[in-house]
KOLGU-4560 file (N, C-alpha, C; in nm, 3 decimals, padded with zeros to 5 digits):
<recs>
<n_xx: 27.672 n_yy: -08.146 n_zz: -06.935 ca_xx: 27.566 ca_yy: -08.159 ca_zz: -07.032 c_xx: 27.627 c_yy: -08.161 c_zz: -07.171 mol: A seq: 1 type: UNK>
<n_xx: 27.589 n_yy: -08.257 n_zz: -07.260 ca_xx: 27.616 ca_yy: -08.252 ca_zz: -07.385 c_xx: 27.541 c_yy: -08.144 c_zz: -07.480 mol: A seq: 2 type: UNK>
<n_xx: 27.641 n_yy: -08.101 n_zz: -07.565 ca_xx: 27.551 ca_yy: -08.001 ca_zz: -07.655 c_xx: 27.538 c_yy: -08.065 c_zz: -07.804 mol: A seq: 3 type: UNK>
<n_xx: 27.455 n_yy: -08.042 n_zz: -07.881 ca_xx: 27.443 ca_yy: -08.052 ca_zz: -08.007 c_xx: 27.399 c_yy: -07.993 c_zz: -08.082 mol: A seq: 4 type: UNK>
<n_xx: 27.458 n_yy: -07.976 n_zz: -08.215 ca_xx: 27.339 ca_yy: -07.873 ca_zz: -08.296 c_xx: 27.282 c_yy: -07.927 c_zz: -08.375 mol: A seq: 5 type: UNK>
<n_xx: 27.134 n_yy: -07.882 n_zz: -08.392 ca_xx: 27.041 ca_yy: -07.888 ca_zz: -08.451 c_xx: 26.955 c_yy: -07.774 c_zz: -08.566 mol: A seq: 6 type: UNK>
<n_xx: 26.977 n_yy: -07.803 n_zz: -08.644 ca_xx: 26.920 ca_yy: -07.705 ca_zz: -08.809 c_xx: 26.777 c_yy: -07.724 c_zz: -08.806 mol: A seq: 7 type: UNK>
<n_xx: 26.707 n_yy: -07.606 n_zz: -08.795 ca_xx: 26.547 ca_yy: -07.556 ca_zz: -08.839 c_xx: 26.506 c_yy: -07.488 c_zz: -08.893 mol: A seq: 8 type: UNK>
<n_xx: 26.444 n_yy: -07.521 n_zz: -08.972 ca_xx: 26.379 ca_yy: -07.374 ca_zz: -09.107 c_xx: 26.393 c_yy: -07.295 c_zz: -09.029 mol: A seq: 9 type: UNK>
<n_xx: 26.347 n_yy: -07.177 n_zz: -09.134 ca_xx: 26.323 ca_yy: -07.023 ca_zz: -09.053 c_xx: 26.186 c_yy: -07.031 c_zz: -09.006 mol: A seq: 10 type: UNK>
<n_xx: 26.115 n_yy: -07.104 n_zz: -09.126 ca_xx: 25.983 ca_yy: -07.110 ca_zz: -09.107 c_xx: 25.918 c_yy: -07.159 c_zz: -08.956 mol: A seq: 11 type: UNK>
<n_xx: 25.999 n_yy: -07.282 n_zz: -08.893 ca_xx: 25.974 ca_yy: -07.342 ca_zz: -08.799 c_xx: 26.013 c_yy: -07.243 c_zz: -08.702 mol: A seq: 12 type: UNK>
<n_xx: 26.083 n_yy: -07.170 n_zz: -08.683 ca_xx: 26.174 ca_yy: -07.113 ca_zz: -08.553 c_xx: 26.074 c_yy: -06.991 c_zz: -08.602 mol: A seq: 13 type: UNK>
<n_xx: 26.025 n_yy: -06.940 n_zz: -08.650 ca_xx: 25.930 ca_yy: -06.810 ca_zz: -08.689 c_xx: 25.824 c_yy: -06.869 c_zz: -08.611 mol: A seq: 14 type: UNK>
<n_xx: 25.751 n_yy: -07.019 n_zz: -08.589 ca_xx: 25.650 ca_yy: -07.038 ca_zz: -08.566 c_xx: 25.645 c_yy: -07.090 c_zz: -08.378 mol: A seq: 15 type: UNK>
<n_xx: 25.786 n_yy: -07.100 n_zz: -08.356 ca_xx: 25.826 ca_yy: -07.140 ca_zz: -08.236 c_xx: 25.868 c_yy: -07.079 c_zz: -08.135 mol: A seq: 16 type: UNK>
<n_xx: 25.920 n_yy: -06.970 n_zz: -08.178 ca_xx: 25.907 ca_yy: -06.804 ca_zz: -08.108 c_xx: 25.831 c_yy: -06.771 c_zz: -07.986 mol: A seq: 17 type: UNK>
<n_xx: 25.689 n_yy: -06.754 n_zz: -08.078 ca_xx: 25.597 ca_yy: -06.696 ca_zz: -07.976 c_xx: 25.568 c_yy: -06.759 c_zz: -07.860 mol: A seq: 18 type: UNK>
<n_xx: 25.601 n_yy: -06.903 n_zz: -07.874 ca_xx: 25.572 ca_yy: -06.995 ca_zz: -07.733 c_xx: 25.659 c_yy: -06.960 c_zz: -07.647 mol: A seq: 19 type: UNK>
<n_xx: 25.803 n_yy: -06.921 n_zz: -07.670 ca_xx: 25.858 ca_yy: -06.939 ca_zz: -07.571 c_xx: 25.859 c_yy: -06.801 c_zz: -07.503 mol: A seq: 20 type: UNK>
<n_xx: 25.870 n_yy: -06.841 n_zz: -07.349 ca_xx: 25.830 ca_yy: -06.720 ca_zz: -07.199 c_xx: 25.963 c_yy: -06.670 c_zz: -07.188 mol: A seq: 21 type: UNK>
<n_xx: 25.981 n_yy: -06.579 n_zz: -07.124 ca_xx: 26.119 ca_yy: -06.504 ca_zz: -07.070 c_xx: 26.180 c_yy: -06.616 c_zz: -06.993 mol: A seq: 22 type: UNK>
<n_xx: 26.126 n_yy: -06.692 n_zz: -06.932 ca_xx: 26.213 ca_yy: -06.807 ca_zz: -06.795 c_xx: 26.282 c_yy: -06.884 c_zz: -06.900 mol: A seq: 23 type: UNK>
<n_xx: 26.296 n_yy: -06.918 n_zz: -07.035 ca_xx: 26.353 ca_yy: -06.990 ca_zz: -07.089 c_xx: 26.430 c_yy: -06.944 c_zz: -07.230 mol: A seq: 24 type: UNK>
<n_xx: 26.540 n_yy: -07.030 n_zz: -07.302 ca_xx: 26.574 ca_yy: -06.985 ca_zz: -07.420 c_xx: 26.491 c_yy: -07.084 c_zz: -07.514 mol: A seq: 25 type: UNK>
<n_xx: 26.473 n_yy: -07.090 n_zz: -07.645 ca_xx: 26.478 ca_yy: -07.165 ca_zz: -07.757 c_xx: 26.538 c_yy: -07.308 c_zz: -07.746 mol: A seq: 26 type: UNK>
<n_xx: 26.685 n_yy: -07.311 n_zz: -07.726 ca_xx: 26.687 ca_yy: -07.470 ca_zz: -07.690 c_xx: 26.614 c_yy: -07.496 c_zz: -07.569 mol: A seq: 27 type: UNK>
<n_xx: 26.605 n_yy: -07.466 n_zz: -07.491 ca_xx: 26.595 ca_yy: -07.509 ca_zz: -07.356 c_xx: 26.418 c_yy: -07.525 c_zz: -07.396 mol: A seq: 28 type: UNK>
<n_xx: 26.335 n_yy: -07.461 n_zz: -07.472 ca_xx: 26.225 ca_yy: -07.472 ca_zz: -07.488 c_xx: 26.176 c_yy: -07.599 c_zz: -07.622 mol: A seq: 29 type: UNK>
<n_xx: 26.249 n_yy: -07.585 n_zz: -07.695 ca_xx: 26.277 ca_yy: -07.724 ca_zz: -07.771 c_xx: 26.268 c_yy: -07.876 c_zz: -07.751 mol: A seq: 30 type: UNK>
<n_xx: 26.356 n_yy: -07.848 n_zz: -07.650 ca_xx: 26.400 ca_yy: -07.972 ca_zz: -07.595 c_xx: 26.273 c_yy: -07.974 c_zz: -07.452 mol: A seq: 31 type: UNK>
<n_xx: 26.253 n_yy: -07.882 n_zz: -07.393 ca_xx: 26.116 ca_yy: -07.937 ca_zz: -07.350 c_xx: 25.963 c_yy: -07.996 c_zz: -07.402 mol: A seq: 32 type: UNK>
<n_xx: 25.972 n_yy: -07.930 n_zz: -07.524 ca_xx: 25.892 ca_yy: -08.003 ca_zz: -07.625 c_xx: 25.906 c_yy: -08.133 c_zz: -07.677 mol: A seq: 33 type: UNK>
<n_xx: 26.024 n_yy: -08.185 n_zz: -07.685 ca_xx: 26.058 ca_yy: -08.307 ca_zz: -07.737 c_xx: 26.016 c_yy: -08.412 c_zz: -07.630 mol: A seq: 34 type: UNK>
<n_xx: 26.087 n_yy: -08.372 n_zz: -07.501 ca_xx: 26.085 ca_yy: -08.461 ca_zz: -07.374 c_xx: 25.917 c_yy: -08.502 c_zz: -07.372 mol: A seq: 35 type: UNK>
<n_xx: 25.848 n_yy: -08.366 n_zz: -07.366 ca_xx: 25.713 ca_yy: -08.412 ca_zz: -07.303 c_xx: 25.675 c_yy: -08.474 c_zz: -07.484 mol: A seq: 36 type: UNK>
<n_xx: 25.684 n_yy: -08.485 n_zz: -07.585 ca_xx: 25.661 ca_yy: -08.552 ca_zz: -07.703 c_xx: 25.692 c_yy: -08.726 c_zz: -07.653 mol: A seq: 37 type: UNK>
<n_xx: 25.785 n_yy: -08.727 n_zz: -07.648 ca_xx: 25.870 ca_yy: -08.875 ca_zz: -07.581 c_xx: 25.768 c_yy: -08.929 c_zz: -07.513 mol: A seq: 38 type: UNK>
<n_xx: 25.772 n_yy: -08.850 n_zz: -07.374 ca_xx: 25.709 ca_yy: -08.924 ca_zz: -07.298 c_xx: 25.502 c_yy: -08.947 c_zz: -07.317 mol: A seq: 39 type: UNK>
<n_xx: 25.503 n_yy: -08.867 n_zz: -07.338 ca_xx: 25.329 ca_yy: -08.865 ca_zz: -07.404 c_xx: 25.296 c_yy: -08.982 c_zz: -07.518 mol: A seq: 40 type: UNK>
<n_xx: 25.418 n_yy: -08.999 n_zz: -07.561 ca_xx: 25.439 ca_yy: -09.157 ca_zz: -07.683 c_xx: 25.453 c_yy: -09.266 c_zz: -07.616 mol: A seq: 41 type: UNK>
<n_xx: 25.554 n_yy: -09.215 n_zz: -07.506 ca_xx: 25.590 ca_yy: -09.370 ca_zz: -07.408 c_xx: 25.438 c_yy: -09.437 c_zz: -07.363 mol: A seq: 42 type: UNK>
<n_xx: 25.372 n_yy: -09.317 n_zz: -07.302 ca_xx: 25.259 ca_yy: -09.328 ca_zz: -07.195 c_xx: 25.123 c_yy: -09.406 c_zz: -07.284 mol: A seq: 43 type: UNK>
<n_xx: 25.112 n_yy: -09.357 n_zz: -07.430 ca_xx: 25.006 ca_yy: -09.415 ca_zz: -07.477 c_xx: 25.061 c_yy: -09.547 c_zz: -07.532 mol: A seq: 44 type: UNK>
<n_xx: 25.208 n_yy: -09.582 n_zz: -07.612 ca_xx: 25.230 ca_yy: -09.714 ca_zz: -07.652 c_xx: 25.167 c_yy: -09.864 c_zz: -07.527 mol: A seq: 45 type: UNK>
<n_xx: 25.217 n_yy: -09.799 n_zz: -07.402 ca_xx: 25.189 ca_yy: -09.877 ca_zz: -07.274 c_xx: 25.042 c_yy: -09.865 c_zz: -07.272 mol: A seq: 46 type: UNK>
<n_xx: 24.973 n_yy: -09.747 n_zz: -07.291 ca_xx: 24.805 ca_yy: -09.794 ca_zz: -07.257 c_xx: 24.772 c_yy: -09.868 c_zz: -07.356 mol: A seq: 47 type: UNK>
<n_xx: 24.773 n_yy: -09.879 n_zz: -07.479 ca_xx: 24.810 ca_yy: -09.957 ca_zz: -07.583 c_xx: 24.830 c_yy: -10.152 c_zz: -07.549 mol: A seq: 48 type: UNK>
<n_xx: 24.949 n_yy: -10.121 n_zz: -07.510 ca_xx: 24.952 ca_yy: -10.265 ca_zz: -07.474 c_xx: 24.915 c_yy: -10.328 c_zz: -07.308 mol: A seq: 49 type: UNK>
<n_xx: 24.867 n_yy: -10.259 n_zz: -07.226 ca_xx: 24.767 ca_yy: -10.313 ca_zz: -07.146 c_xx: 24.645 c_yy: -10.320 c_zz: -07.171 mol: A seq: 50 type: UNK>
<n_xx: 24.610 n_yy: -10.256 n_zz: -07.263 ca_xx: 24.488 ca_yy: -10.291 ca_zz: -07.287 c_xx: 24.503 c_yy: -10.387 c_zz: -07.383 mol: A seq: 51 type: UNK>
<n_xx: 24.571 n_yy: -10.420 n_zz: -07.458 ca_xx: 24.553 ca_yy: -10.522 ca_zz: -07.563 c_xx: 24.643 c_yy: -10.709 c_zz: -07.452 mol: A seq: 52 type: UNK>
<n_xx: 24.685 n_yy: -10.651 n_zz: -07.376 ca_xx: 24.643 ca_yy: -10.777 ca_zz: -07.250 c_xx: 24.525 c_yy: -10.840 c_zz: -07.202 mol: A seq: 53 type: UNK>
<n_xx: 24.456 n_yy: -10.692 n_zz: -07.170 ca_xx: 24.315 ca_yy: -10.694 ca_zz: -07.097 c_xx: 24.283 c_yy: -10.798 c_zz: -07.188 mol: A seq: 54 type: UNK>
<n_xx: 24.247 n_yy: -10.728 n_zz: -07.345 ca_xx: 24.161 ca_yy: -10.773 ca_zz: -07.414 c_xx: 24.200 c_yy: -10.955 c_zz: -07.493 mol: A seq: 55 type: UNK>
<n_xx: 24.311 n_yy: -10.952 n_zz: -07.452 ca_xx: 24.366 ca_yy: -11.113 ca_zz: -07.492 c_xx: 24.357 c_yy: -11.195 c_zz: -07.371 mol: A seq: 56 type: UNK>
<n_xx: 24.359 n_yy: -11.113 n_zz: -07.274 ca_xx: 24.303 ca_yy: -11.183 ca_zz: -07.130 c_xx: 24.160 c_yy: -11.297 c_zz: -07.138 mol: A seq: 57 type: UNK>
<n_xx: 24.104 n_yy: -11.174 n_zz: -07.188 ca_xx: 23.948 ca_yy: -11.161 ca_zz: -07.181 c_xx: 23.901 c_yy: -11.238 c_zz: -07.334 mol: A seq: 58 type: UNK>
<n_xx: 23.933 n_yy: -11.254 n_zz: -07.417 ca_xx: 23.946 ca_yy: -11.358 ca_zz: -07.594 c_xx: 23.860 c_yy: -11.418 c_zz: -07.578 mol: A seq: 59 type: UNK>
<n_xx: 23.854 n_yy: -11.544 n_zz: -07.509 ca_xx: 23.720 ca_yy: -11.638 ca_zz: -07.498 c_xx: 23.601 c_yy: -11.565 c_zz: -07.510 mol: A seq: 60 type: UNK>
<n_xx: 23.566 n_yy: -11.499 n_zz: -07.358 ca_xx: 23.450 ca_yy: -11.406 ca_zz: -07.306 c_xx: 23.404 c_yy: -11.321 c_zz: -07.388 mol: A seq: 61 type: UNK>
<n_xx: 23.481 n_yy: -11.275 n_zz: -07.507 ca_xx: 23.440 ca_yy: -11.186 ca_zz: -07.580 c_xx: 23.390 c_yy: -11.183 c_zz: -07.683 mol: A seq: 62 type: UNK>
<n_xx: 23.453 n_yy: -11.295 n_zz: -07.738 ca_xx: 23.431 ca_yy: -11.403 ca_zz: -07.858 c_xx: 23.297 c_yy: -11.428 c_zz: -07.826 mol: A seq: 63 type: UNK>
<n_xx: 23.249 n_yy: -11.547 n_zz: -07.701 ca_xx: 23.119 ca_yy: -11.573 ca_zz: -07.694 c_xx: 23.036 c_yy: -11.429 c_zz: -07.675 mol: A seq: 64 type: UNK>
<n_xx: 23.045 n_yy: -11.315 n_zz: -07.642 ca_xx: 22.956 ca_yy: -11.209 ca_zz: -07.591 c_xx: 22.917 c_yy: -11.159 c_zz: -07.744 mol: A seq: 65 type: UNK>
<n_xx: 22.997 n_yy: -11.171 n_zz: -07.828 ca_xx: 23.014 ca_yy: -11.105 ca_zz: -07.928 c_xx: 22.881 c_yy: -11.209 c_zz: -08.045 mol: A seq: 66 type: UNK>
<n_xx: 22.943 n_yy: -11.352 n_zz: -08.015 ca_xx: 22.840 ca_yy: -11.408 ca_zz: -08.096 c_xx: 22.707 c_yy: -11.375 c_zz: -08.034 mol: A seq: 67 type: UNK>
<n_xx: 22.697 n_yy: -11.414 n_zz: -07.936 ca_xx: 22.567 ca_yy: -11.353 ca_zz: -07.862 c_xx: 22.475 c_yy: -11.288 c_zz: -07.870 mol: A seq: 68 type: UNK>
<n_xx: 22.561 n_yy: -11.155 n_zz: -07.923 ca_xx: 22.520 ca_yy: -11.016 ca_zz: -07.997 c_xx: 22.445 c_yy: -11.046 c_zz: -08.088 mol: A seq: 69 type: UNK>
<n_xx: 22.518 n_yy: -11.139 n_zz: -08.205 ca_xx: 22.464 ca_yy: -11.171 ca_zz: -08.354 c_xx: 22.342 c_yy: -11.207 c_zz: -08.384 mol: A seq: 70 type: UNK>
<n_xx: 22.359 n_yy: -11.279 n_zz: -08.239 ca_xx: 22.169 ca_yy: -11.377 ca_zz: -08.246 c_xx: 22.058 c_yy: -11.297 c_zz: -08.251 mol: A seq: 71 type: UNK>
<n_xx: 22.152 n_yy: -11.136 n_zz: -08.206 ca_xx: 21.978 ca_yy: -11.038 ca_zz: -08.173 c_xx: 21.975 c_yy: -10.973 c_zz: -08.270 mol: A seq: 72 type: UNK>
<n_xx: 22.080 n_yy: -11.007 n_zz: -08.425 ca_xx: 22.071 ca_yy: -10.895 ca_zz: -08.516 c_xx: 21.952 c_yy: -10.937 c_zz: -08.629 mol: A seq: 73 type: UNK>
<n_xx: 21.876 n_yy: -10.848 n_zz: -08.641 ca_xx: 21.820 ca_yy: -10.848 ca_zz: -08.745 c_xx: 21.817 c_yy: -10.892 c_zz: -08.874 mol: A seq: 74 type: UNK>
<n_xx: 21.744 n_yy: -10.997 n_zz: -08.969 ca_xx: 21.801 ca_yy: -11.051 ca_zz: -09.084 c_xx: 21.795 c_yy: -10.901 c_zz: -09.190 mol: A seq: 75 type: UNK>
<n_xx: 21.800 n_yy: -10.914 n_zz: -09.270 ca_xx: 21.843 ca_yy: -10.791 ca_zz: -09.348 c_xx: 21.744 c_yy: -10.867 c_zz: -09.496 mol: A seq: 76 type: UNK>
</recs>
């Protein structure tokens, strides 16, 4: 395993403390924070761009549904 060091306020490591349980140290709790950060970013960029498939899929259909809409709006 590679090691590295990493510099954190006091302020931050004062506030990062209390999370961590006896089963773990500070790095080891850190770096579990980061991982599940990562991946919780990975997971929404991808819902992100399947849905913006869906919705370029779907462009025409939506376009017309959308004008559609307009016809029932109220003049103002």
């Amino acid at each position: 395993m590679k090691t590295n060091t990493i510099t954190l306020s006091e302020n931050t490591l004062r506030e990062v403390d209390p999370f961590i349980d006896n089963a773990m140290n500070r790095s080891e709790f850190i770096e579990k924070i980061i991982r599940e950060y990562i991946t919780r970013n990975i997971a929404r960029k991808q819902k992100v761009a399947r849905d913006m498939e869906i919705i370029n899929a779907n462009l025409e259909y939506l376009n017309k549904e959308a004008e559609d809409v307009l016809t029932y709006q109220a003049e103002l």
